[in-house]
PDB file of N, H, CA, C and O in Angstrom:
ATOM      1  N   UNK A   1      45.032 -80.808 140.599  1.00  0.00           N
ATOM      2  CA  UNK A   1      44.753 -80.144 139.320  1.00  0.00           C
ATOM      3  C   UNK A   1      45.201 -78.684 139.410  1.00  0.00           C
ATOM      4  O   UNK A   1      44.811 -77.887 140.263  1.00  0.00           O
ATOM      5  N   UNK A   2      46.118 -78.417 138.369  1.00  0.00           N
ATOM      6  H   UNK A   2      46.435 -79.065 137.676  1.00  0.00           H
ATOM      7  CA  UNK A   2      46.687 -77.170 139.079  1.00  0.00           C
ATOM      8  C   UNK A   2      46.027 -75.959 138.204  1.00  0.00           C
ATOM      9  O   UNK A   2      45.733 -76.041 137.011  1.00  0.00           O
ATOM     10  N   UNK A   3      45.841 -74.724 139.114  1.00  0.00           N
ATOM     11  H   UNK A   3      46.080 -74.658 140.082  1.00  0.00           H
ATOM     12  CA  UNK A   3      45.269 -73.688 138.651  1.00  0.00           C
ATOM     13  C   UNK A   3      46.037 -72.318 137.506  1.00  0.00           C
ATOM     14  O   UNK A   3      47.018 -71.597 137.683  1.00  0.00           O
ATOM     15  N   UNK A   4      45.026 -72.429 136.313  1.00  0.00           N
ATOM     16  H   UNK A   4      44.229 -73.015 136.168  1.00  0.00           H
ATOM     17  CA  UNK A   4      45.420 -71.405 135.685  1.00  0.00           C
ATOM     18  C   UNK A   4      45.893 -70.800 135.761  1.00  0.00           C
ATOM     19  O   UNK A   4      45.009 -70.242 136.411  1.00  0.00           O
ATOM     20  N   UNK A   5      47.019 -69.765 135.753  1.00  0.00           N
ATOM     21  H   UNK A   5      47.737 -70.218 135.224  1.00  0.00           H
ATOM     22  CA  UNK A   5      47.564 -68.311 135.806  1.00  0.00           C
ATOM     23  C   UNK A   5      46.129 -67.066 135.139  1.00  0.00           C
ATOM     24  O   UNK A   5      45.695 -67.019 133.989  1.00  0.00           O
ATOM     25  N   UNK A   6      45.809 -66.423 136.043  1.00  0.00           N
ATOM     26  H   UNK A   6      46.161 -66.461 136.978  1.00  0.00           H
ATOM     27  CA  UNK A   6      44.735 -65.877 135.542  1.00  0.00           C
ATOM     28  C   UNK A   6      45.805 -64.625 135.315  1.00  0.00           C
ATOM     29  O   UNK A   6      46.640 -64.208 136.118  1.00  0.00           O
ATOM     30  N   UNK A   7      45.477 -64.087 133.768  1.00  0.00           N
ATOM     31  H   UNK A   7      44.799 -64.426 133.115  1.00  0.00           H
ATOM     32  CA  UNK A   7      46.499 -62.660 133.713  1.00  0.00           C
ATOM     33  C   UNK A   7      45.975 -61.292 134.301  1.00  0.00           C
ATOM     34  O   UNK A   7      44.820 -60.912 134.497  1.00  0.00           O
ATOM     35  N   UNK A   8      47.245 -60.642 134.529  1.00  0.00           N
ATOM     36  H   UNK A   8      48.183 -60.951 134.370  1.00  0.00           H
ATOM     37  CA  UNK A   8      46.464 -59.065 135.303  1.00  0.00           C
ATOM     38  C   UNK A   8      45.087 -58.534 135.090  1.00  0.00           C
ATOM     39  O   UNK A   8      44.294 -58.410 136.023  1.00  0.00           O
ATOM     40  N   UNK A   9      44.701 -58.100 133.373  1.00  0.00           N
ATOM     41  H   UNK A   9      45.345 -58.201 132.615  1.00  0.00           H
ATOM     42  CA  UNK A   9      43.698 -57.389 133.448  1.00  0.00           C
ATOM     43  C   UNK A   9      42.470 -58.727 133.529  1.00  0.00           C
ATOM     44  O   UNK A   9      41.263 -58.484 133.555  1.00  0.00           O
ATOM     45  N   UNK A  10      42.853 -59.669 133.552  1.00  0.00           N
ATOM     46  H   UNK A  10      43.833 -59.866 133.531  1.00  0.00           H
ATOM     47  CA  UNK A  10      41.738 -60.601 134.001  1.00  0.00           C
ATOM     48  C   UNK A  10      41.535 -60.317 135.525  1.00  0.00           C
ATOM     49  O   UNK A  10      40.461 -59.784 135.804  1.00  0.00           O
ATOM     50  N   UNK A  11      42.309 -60.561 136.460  1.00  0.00           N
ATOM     51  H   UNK A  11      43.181 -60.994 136.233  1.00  0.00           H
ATOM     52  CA  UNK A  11      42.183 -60.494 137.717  1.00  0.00           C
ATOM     53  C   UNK A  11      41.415 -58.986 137.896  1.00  0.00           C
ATOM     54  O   UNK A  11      40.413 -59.016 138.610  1.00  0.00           O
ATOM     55  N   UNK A  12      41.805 -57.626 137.294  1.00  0.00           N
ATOM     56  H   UNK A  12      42.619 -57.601 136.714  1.00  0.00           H
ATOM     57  CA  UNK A  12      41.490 -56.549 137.698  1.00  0.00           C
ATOM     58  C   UNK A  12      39.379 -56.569 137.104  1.00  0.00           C
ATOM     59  O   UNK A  12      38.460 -55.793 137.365  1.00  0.00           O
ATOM     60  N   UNK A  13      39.436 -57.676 136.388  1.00  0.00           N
ATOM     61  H   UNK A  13      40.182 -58.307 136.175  1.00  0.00           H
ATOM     62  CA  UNK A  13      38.338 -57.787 135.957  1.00  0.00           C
ATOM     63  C   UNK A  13      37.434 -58.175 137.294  1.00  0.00           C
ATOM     64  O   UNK A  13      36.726 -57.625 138.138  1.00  0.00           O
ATOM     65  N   UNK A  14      37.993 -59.649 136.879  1.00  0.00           N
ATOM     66  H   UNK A  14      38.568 -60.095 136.194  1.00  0.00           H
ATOM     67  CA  UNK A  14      37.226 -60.395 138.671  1.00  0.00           C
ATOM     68  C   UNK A  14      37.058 -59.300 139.883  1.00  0.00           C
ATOM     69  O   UNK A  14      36.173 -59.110 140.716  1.00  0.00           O
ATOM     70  N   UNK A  15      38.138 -58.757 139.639  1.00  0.00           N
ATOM     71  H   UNK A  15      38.858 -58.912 138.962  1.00  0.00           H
ATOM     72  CA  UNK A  15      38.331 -57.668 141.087  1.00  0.00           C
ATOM     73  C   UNK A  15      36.928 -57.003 141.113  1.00  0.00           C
ATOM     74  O   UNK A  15      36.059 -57.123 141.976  1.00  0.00           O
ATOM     75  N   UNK A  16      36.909 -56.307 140.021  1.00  0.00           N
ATOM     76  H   UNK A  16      37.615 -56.209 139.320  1.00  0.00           H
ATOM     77  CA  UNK A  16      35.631 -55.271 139.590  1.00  0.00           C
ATOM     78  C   UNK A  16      34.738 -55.888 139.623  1.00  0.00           C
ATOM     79  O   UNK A  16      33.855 -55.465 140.370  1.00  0.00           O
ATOM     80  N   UNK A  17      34.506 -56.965 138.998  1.00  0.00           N
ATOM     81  H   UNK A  17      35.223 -57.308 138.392  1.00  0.00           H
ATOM     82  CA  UNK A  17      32.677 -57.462 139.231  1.00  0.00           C
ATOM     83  C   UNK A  17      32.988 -58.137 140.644  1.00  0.00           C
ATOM     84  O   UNK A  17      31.857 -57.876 141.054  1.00  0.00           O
ATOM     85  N   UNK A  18      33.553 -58.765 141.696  1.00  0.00           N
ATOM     86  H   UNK A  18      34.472 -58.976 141.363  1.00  0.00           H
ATOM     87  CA  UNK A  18      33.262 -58.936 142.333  1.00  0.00           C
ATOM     88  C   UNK A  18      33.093 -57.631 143.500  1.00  0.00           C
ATOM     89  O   UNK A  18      32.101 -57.870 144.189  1.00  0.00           O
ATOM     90  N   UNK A  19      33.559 -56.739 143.785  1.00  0.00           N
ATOM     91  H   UNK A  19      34.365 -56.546 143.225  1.00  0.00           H
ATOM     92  CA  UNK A  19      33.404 -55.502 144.240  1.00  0.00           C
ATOM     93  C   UNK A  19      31.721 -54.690 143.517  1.00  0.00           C
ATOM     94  O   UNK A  19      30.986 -53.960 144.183  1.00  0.00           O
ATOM     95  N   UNK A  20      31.557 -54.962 142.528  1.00  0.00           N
ATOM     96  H   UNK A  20      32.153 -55.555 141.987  1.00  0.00           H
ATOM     97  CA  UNK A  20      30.044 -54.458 142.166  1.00  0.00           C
ATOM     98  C   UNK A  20      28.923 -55.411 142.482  1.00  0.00           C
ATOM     99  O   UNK A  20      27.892 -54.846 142.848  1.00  0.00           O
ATOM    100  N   UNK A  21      28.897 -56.262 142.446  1.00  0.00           N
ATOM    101  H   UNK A  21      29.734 -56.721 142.149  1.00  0.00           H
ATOM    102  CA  UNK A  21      28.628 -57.399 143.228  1.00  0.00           C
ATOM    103  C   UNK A  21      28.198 -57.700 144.910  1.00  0.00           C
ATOM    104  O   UNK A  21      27.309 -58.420 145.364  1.00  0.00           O
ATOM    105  N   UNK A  22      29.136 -56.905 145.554  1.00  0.00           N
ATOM    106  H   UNK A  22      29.858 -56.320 145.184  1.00  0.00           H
ATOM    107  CA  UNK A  22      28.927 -56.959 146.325  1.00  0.00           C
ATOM    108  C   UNK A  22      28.550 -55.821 147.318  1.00  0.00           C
ATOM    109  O   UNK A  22      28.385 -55.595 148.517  1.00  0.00           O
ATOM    110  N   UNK A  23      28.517 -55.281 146.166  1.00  0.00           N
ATOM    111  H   UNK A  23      28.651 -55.464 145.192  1.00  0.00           H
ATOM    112  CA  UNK A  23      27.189 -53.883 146.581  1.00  0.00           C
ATOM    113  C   UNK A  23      26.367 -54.560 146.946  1.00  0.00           C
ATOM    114  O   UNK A  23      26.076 -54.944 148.078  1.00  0.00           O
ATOM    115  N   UNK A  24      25.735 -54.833 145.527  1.00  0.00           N
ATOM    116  H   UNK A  24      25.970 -54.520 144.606  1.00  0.00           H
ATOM    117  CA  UNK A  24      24.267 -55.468 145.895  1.00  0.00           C
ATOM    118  C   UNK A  24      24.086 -56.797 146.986  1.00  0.00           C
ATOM    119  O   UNK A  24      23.176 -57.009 147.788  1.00  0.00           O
ATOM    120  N   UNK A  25      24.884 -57.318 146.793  1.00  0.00           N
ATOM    121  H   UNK A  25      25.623 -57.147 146.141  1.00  0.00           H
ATOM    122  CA  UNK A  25      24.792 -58.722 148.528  1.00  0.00           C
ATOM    123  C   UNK A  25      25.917 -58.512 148.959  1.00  0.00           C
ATOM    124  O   UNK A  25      27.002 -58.531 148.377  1.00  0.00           O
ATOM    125  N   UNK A  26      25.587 -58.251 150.275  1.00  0.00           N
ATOM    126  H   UNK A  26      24.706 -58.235 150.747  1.00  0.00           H
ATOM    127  CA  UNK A  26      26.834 -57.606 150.877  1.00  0.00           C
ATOM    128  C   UNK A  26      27.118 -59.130 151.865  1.00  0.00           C
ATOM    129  O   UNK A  26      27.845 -59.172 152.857  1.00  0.00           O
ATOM    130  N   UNK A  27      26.251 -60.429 151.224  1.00  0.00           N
ATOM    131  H   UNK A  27      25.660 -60.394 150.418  1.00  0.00           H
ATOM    132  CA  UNK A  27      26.711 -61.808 151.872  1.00  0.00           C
ATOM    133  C   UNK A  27      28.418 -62.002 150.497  1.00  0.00           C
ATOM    134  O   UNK A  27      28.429 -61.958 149.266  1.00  0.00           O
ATOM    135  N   UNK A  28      29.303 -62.159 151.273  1.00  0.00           N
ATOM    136  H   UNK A  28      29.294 -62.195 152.272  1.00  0.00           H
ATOM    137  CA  UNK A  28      30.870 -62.150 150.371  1.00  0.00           C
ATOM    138  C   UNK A  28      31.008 -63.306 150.294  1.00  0.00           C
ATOM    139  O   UNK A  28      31.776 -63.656 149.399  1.00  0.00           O
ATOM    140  N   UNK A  29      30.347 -64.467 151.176  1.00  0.00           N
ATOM    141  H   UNK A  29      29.722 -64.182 151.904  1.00  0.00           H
ATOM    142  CA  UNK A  29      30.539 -66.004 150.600  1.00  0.00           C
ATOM    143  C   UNK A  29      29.789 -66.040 149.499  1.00  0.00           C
ATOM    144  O   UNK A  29      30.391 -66.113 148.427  1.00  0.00           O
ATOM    145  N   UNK A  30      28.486 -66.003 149.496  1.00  0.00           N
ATOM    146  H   UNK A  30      27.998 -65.944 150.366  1.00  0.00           H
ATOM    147  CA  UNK A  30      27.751 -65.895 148.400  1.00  0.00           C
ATOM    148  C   UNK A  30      28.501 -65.484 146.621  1.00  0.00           C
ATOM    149  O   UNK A  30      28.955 -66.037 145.620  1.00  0.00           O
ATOM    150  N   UNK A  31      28.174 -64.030 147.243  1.00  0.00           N
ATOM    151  H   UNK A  31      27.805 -63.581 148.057  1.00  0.00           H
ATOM    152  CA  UNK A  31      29.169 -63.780 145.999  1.00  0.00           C
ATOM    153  C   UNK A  31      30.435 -64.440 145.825  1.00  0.00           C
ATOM    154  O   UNK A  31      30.702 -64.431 144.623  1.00  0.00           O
ATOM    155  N   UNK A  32      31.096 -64.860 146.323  1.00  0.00           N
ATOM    156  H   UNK A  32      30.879 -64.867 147.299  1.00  0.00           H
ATOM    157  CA  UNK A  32      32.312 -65.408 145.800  1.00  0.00           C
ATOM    158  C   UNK A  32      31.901 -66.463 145.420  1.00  0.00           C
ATOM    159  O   UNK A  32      32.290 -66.899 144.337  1.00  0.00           O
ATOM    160  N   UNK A  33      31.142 -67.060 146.081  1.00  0.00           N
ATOM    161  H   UNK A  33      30.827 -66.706 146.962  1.00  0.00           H
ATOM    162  CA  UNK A  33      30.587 -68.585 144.890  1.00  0.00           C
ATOM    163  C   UNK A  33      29.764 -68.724 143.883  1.00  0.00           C
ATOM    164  O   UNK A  33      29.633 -69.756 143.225  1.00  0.00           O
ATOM    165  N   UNK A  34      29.096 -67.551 143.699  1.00  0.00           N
ATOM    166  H   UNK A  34      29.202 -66.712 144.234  1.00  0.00           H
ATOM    167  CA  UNK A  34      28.835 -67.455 142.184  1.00  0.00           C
ATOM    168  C   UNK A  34      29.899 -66.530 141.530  1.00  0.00           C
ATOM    169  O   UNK A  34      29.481 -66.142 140.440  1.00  0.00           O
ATOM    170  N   UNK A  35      30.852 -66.156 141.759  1.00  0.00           N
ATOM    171  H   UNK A  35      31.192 -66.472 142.645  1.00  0.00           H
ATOM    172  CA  UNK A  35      32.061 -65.616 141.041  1.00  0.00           C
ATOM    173  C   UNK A  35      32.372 -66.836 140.133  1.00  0.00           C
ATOM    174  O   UNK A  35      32.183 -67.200 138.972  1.00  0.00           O
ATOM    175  N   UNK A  36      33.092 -67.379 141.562  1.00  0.00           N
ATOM    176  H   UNK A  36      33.245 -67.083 142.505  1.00  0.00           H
ATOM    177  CA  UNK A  36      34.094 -68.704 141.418  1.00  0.00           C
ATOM    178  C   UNK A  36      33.312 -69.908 140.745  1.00  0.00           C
ATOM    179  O   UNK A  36      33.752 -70.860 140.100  1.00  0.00           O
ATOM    180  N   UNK A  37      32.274 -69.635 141.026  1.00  0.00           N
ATOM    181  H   UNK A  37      31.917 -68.862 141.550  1.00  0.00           H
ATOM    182  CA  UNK A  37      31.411 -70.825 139.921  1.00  0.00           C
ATOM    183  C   UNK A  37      31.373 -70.228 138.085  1.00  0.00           C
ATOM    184  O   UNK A  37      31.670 -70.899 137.097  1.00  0.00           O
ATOM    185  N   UNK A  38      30.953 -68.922 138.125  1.00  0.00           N
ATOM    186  H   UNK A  38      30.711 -68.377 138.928  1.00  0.00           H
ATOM    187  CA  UNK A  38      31.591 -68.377 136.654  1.00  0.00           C
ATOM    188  C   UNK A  38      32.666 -68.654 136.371  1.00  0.00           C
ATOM    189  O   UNK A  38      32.726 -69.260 135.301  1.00  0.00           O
ATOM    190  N   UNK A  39      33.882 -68.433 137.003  1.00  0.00           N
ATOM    191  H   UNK A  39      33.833 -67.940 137.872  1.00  0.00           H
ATOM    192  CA  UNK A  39      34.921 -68.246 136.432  1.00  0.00           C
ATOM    193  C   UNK A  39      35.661 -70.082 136.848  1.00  0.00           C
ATOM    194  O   UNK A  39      36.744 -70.478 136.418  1.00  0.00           O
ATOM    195  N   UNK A  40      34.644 -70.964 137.822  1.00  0.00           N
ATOM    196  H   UNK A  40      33.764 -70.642 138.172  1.00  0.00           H
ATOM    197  CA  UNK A  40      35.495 -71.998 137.489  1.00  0.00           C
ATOM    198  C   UNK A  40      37.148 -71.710 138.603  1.00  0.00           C
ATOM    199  O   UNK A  40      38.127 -72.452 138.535  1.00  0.00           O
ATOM    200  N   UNK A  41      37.074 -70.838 139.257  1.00  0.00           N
ATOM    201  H   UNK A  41      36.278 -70.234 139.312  1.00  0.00           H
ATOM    202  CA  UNK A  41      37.749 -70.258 140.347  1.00  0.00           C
ATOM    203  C   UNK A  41      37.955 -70.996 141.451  1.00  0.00           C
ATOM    204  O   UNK A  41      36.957 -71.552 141.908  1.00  0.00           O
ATOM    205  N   UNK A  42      39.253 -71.192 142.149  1.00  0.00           N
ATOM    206  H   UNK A  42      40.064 -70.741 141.777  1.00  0.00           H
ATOM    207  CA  UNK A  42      39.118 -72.069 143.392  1.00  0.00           C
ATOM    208  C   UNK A  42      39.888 -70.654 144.452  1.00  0.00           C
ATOM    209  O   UNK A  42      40.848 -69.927 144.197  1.00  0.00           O
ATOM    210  N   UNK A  43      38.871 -70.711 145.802  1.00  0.00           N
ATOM    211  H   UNK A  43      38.091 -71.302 146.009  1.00  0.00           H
ATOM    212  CA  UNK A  43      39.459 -69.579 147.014  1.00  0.00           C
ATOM    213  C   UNK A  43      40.797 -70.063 147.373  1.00  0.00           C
ATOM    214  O   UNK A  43      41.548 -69.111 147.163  1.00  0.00           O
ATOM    215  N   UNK A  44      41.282 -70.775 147.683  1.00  0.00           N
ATOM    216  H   UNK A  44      40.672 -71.549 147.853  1.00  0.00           H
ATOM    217  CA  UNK A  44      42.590 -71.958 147.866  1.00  0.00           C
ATOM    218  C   UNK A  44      43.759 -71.610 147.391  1.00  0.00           C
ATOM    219  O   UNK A  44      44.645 -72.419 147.667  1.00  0.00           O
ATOM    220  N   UNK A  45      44.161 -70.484 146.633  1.00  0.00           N
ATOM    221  H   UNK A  45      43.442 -69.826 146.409  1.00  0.00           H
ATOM    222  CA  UNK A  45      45.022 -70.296 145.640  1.00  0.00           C
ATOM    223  C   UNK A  45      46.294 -69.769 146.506  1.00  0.00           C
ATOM    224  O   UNK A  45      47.346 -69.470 145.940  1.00  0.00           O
TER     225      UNK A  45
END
């Protein structure tokens, strides 16, 4: 199943909440899987 093209200021988006994000839990699997569960995101790319 092939993955979206996510566009620039989308990505610079993700970028940003995941970086604020991970202020507060500084666990980065964590956060990335409730990123990637919002956004429906696969790490794999």
């Amino acid at each position: 199943m092939p993955v979206k093209e996510v566009p620039e200021a989308g990505k610079r988006l993700l970028v940003n909440f995941v970086d604020e994000a991970a202020v507060q839990s500084p666990d980065e699997a964590a956060v990335f899987q409730a990123v990637s569960g919002r956004w429906g995101l696969s790490r794999s790319q």
